[in-house]
ZANUTOR-731208 format. One record per residue: x negated, y, z negated of N, C-alpha, C in turn. Coordinates in steps of 0.2 Angstrom, whole numbers, plus 5000, padded with zeros to 4 digits. Example, Ala and Ser with C-alpha at 12.3 -4.5 7.8 and 13.67 -1.06 7.14 Angstrom:
<rs>
493449724961493849784961493449844961493649894965493249954964493650004961
</rs>
This chain:
<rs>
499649945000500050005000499650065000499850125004499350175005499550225001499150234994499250294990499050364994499250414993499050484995499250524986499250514981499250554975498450584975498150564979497350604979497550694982497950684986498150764990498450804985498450794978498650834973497950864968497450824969496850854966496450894968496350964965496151034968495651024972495350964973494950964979495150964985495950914985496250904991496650974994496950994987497351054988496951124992496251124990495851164992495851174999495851075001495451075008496351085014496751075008497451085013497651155016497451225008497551255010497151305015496451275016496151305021496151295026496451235028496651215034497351255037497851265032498451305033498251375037497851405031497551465033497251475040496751425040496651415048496951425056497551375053498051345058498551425060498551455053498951505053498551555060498051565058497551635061497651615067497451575069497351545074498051555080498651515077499451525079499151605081499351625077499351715077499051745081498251715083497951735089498251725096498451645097498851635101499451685103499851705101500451745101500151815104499551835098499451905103499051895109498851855112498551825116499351805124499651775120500351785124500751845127500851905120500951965121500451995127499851995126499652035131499751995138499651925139499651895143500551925148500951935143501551965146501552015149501152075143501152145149500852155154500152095155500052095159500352075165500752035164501052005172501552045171501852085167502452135170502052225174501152215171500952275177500852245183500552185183500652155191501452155195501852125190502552135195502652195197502452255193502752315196502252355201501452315201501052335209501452305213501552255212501852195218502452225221502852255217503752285221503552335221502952395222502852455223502452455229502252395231502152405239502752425242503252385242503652375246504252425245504252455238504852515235504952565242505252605241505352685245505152715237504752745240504352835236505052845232504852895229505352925223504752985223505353035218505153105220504853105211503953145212503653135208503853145199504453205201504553245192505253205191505553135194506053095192505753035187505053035189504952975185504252985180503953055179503553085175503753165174503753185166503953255167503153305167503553365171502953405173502853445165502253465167501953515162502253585161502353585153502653655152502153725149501653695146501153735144500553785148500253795146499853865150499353835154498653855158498353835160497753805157497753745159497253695154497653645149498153645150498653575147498753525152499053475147499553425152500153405149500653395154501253355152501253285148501653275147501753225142501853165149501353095145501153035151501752995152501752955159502252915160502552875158502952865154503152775153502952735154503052675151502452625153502952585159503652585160503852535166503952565172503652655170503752685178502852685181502352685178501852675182501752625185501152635189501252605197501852615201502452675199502852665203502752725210503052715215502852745222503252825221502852855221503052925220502852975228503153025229503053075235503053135230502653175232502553225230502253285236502353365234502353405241501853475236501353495241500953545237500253545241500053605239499553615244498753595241498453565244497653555241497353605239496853605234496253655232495653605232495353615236494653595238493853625233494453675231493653715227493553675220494153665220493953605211494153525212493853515218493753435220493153405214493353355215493053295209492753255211492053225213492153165212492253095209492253045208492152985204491852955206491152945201490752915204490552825201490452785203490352715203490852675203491352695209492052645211491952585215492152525212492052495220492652485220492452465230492852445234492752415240492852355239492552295244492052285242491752275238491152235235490652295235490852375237490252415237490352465235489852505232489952535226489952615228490252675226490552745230490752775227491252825229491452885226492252885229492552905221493152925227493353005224493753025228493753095229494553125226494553155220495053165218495253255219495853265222495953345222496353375220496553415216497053445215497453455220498353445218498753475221499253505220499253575222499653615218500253625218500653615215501453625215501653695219502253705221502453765219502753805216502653775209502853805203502253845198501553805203500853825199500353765197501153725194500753665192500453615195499953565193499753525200499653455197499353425201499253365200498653305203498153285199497653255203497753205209497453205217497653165219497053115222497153035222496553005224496653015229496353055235496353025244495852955244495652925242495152895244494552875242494252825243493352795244493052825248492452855246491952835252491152835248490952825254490152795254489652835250489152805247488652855242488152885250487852945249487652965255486752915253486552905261486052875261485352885258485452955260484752995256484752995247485052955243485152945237485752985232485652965226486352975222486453065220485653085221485853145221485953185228486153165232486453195237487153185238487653235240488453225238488353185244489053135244489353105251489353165254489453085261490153125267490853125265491253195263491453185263492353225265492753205270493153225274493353285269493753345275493953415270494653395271494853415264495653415264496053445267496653445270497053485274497353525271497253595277497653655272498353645273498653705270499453705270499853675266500453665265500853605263500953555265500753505262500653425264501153405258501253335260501753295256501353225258501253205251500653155249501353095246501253025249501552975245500952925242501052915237500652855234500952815227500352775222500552755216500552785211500952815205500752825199500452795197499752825194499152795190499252815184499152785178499152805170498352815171498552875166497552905163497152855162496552835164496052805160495852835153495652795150495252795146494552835144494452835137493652875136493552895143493752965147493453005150493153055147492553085150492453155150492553195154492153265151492353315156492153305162492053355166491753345173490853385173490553325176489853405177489653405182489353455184489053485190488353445192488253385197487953375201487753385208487153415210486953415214487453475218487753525214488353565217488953535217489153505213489853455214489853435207490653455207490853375202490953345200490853295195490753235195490953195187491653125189491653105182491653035182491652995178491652915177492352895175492752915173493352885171493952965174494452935175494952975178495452995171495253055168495553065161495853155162496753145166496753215165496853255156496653235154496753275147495953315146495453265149494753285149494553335155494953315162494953365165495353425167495753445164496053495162495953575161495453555155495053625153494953675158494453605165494053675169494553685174495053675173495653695178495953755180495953785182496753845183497353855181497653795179498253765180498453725176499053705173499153635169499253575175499053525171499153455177499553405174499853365178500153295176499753255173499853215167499553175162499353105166499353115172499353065178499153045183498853045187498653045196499152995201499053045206499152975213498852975217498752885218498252865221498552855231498152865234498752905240498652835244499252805248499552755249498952745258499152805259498852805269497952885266497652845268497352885267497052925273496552985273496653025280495952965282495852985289495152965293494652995287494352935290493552945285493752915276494052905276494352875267494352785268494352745264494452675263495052705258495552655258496152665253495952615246496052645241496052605232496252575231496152485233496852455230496952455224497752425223497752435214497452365211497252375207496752325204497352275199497552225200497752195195497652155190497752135186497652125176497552065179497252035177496851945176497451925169498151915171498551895168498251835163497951765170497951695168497551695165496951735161496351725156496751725149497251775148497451775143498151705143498351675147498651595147498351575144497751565147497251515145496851535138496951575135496651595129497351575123497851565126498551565122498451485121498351455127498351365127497851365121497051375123496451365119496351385111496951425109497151455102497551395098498251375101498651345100498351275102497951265104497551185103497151175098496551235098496351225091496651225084497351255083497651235079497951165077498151165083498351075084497851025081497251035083496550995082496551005073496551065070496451095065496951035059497751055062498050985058497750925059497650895065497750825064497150795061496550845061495950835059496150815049496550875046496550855042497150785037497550795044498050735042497650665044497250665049496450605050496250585044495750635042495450645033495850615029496550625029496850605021496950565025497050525029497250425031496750405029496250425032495550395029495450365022495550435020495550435012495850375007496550395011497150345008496850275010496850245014496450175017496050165012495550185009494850185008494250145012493850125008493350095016493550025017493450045024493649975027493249895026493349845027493049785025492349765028492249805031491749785038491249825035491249885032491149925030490849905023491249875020491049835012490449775014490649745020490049705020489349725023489449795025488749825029488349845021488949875017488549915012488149845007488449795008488349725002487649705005487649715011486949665013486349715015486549785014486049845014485849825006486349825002486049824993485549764994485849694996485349624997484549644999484549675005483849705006483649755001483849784999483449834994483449774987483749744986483649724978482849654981482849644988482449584989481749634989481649694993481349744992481149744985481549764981481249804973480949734967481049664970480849604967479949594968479749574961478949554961478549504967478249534967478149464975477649434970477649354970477349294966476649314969476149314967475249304968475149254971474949244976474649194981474049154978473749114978473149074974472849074980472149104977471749114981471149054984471049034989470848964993469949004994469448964989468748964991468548934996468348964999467948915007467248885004467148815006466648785002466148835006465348835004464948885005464548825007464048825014463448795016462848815017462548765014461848785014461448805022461448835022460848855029460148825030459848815036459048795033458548845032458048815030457748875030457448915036457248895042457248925047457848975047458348985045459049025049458949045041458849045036458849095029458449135030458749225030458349295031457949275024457249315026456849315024456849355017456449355013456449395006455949455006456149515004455449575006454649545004454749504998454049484999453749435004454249395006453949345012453849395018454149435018454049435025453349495022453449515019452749565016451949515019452049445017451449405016451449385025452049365027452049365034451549425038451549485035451249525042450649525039450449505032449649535031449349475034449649395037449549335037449249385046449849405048449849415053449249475056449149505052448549555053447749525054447749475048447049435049447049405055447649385058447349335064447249395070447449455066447149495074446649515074446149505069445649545067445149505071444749555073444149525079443549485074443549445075442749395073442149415075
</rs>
């Protein structure tokens, strides 16, 4: 019969509750790991059906700035970005941007952001495009195509601000940011700007178009799977251990341990004294017996007389 009354000794207790504890954190990572895995695949669904949408008009689906020059309006919703917006306003080429370390196609550039200015005052950043770092090096500005004057009517996607940008600086006569941040770009402006940019759908000659980059949804599946299995392993490991337990050791086990002790106790016994076996000892002749220092002493003086000349 398998007893388990062991699983109440603060031993067992101990090892139960840290296996809960485990299993728990663990669950919990999972989940948030699912969370994001959702929002993820809800920004992809909304790139994905904003190819295909009709444009909307830019102040129905983000509100404009009401502040003075160098604010911005308050940012998009999270279920209207990436949505296909149109918007109408004339470019200002003299406080062009660029951004620089973009890729696109496997190569690395600049894209060109413009203001566009409402005719209210207000404007709004807009992406025309990628293009190439110029060949003579990084301190040389691109080529880079000139905006069109007049009133244009620009269609493209609602982008949400990045992140940790900064301000813009002055390179090589131009300038220049790493992350696309209207709150950071703001200041050196004329104007208040949308908490927002659009990234433009058709771009002019001379531009590559931006595609929208999608969230790697599956990494985060697959971290939801790899959380939630660890936990699984995490129980079974310790419901394994208490069967163990409970069993005690097995019979095979009792006779490995019985015939290890047989050797060590044959081991740790007096070994009996051997009786020692005399070889009878043989007389040699005397020719084959080494000689004694004095015979041989008398040998050489023997031997000196016979050399001595007569």
């Amino acid at each position: 019969m398998v007893v388990y009354r062991f699983l109440a000794t603060p031993r067992w207790l101990g090892y139960a509750a840290l296996t809960l504890a485990a299993a728990t954190v663990m669950v919990l990572l999972g989940l948030w790991q699912l969370d994001r895995y959702e929002q993820r695949a809800e920004i992809n669904a909304r790139i994905t059906a904003g190819t295909a949408a009709t444009p909307v008009a830019l102040t129905s689906v983000v509100g404009a700035p009401t502040g003075a020059a160098g604010t911005i309006g308050p940012p998009p919703a999270e279920h209207t970005e990436w949505t296909r917006v149109t918007v109408t306003g004339s470019f200002d080429p003299a406080h062009e941007i660029l951004v620089r370390g973009r890729t696109v196609e496997g190569a690395v550039g600049f894209e060109v952001l413009t203001p566009l200015v409402l005719g209210d005052g207000q404007a709004v950043l807009v992406d025309r495009g990628w293009v190439r770092p110029a060949a003579a090096g990084a301190l040389t500005p691109p080529d880079v195509p000139a905006a069109p004057s007049g009133s244009v009517t620009v269609s493209g996607r609602l982008v949400p601000a990045e992140s940790r940008g900064g301000r813009p600086q002055q390179v090589a006569g131009h300038a220049e940011i790493r992350r696309i941040t209207p709150s950071e770009i703001a200041p050196v402006l004329p104007y208040a700007l949308f908490d927002a940019y659009v990234s433009a759908d058709q771009p002019a000659p001379g531009f590559t178009a931006v595609p929208a980059e999608k969230q790697n949804a599956l990494q985060n599946a697959g971290y939801v799977l790899q959380w939630w299995l660890f936990a699984a392993m995490t129980l079974y490991g310790f419901g394994y251990l208490a069967r163990r337990e409970a069993r005690g050791p097995r019979p095979d086990n009792l006779l490995d341990e019985d015939e290890e002790g047989d050797r060590h106790a044959e081991a740790d016994e007096p070994r009996a004294e051997q009786p020692r076996i005399e070889q009878p000892r043989t007389e040699q002749p005397a020719e084959h017996r080494p000689a004694t220092a004095d015979q041989a002493a008398d040998a050489d003086a023997e031997a000196q007389l016979h050399d001595t000349p007569h």
